[in-house]
C-alpha positions as CSV (number, residue, x, y, z in Angstrom):
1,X,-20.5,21.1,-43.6
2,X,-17.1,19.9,-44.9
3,X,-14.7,22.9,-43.3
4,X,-11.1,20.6,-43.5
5,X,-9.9,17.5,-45.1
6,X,-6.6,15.7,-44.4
7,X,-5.2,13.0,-46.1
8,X,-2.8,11.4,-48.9
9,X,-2.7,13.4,-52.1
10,X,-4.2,9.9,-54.2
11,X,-4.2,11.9,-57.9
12,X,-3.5,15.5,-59.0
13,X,-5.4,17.1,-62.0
14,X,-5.0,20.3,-64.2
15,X,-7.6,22.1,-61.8
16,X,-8.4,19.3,-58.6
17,X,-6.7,16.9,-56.5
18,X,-8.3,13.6,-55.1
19,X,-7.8,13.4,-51.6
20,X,-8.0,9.9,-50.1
21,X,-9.3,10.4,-46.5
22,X,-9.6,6.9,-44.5
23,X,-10.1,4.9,-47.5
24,X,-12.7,7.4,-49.1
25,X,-11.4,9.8,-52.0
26,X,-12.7,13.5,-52.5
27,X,-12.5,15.7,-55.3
28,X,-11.1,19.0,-54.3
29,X,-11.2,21.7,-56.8
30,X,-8.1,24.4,-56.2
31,X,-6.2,27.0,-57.5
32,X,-3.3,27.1,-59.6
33,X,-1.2,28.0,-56.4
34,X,-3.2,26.0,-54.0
35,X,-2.3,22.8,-56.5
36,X,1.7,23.9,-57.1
37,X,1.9,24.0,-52.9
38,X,0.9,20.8,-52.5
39,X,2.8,17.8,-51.9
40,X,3.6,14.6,-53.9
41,X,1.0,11.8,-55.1
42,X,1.3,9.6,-51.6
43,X,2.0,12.2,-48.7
44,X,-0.7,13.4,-46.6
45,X,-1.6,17.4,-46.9
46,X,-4.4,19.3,-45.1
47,X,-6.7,21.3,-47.1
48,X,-9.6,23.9,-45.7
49,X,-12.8,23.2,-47.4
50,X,-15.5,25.0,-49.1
51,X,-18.7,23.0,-50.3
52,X,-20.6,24.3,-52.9
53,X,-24.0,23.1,-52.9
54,X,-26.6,23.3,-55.9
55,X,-29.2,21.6,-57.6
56,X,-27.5,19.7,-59.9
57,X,-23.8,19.6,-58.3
58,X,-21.7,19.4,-55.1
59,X,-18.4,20.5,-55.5
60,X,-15.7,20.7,-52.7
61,X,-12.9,24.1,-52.8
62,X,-9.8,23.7,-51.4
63,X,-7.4,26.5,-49.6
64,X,-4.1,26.2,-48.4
65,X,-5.5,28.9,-44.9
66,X,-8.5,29.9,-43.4
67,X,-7.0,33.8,-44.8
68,X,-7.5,31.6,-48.8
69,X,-10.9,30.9,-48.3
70,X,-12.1,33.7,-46.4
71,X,-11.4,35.5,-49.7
72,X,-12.9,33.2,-51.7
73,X,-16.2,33.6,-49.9
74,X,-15.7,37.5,-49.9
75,X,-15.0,36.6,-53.3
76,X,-18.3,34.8,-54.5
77,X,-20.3,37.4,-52.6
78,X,-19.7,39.9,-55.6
79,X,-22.3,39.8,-58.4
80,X,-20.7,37.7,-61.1
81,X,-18.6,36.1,-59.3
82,X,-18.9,32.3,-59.4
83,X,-16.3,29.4,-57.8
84,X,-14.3,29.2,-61.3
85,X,-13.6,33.2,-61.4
86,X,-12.3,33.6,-57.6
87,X,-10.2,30.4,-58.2
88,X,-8.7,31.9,-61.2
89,X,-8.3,35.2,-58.9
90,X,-6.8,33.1,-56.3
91,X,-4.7,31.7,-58.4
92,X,-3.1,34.6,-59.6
93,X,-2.8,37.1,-57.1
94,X,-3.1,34.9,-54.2
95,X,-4.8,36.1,-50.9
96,X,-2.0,38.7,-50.1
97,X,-2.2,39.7,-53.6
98,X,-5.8,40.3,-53.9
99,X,-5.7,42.0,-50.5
100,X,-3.7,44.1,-51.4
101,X,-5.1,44.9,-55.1
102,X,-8.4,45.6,-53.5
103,X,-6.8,48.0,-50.6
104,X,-5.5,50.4,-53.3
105,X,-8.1,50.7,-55.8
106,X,-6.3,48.2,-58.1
107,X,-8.4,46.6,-60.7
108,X,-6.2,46.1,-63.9
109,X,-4.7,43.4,-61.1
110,X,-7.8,41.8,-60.8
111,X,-8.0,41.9,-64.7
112,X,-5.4,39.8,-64.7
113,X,-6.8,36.7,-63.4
114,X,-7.9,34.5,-66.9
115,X,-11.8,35.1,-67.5
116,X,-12.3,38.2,-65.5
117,X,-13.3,41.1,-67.3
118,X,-12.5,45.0,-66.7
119,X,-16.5,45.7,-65.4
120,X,-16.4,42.8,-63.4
121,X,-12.9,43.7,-61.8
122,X,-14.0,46.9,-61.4
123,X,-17.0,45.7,-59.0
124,X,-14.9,43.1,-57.3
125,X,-12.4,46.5,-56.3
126,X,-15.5,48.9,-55.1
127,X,-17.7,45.7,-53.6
128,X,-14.8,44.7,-51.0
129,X,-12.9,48.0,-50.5
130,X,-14.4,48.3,-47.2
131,X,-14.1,44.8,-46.3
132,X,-10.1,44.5,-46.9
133,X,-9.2,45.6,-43.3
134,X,-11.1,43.1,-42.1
135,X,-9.5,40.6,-44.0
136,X,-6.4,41.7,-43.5
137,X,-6.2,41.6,-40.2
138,X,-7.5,38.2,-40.3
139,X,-4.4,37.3,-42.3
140,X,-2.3,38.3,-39.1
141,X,-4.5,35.9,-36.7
142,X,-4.1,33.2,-39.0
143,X,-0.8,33.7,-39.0
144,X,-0.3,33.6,-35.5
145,X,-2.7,30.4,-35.0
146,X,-0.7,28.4,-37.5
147,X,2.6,29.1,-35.6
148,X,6.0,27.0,-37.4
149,X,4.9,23.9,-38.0
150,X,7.1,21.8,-40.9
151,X,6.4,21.7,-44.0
152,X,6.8,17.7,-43.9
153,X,4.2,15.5,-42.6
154,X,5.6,12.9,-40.4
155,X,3.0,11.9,-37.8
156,X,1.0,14.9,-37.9
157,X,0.0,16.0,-41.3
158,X,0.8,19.8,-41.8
159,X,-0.7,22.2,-44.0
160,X,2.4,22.9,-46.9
161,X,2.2,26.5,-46.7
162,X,2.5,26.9,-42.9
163,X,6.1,26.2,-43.7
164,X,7.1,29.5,-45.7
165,X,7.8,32.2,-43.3
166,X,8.1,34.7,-45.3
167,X,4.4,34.6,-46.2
168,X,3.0,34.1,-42.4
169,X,5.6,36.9,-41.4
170,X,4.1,38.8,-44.3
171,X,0.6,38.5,-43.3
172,X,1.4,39.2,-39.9
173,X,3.2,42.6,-40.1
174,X,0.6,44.1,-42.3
175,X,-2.3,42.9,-39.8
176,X,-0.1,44.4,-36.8
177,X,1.0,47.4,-39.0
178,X,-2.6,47.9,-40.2
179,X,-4.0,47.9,-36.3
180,X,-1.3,50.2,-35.1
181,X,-2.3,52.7,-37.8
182,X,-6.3,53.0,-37.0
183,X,-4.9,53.5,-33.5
184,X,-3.2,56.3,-34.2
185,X,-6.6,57.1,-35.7
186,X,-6.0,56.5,-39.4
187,X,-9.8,55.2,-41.1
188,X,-9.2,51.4,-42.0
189,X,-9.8,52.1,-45.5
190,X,-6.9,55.0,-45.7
191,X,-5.0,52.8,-43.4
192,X,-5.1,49.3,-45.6
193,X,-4.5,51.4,-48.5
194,X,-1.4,52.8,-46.9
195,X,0.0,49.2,-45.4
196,X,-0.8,47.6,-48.8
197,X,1.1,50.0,-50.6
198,X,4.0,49.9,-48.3
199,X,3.8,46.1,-48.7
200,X,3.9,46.0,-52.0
201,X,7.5,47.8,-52.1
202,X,9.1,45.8,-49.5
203,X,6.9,42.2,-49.3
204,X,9.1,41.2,-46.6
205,X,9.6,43.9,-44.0
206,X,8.9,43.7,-40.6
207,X,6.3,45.6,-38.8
208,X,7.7,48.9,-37.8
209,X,9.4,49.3,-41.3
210,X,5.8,48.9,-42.8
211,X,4.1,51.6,-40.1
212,X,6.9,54.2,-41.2
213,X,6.3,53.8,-44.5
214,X,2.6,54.0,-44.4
215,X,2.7,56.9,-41.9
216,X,5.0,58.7,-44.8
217,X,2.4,57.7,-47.5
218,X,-0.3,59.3,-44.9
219,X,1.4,62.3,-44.0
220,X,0.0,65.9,-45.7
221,X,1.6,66.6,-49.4
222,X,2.4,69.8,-49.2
């Protein structure tokens, strides 16, 4: 199986890029993001792979992280679900985004995504609400494994996205935020709720800013 591809960006499409790896050239289908992140026609670029394999087609998905396509597959896995749709979910939310929809019942974000219907967000939101922690915490390891590498390729081709800090920083406070809470006992559903929520009012804020604001979401309304 094809799980990574690196080499010079040879021709860029509406919804693919053509990847020329040692002389050979591969389709990649990705998402709107995946496609804006990359870089110019003649630099080299990493992609993670994802081969769909059917009777009458191979086709090869591209993601930016392992956190990107570990949400596609969790993606597909929901009746309904096909390649196309999860890119276009991808492509709008992003994997934080669609973590973070799914952690707190948020559907009408799901909706958003072009050809995705209210039933079949619906399913997507109560299919993979118990499987967000999970991925979320995943999002702080691979945040961790891909460390700072730059964002150009010199010698060493670099994955484009491994250069914005903000979103590996991101990731990795809510994973950290998200194990400190089910430490203290919290249920990983309550506590990915919580963390998403607080997320999603500061996107940036560091790991103890996130754990007192999900601990405040948590507490007892009187």
């Amino acid at each position: 199986m094809i799980g990574k591809l690196t080499g010079r960006v040879d021709y860029r499409a509406a919804d693919h890029v053509l990847l020329d790896v040692g002389g050979v050239g591969y389709t990649v289908h990705c998402s709107d993001r995946t496609l804006a992140a990359l870089p110019p026609v003649g630099q080299l670029t990493a992609l993670y792979t994802e081969l769909l394999v059917r009777e009458d087609l191979l086709q090869l998905f591209g993601f930016l992280t392992p956190y990107e396509r570990e949400w596609h597959r969790l993606l597909i896995s929901v009746q309904g679900i096909g390649a196309k749709a999860s890119m276009a979910i991808l492509g709008t939310l992003g994997p934080e985004g669609i973590a973070r929809a799914i952690a707190i019942g948020d559907w009408a974000a799901v909706k958003a995504a072009p050809g995705v219907g209210p039933k079949i967000a619906q399913r997507v939101v109560n299919e993979l609400k118990d499987k967000a922690p999970a991925a979320m915490a995943l999002g702080g390891s691979v945040a961790a494994a891909m460390g700072d590498a730059p964002a150009e390729v010199v010698e060493t081709p670099a994955v484009p996205v491994s250069a914005q800090p903000s979103i590996r920083a991101g990731a990795a406070s809510q994973a950290e935020a998200l194990s400190a809470l089910q430490n203290l006992g919290y249920g990983p559903s309550e506590a990915a709720s919580a963390v998403a929520t607080a997320a999603g009012e500061a996107p940036e804020a560091e790991t103890s800013a996130l754990i007192k604001t999900a601990l405040r979401l948590l507490a007892p309304k009187e």
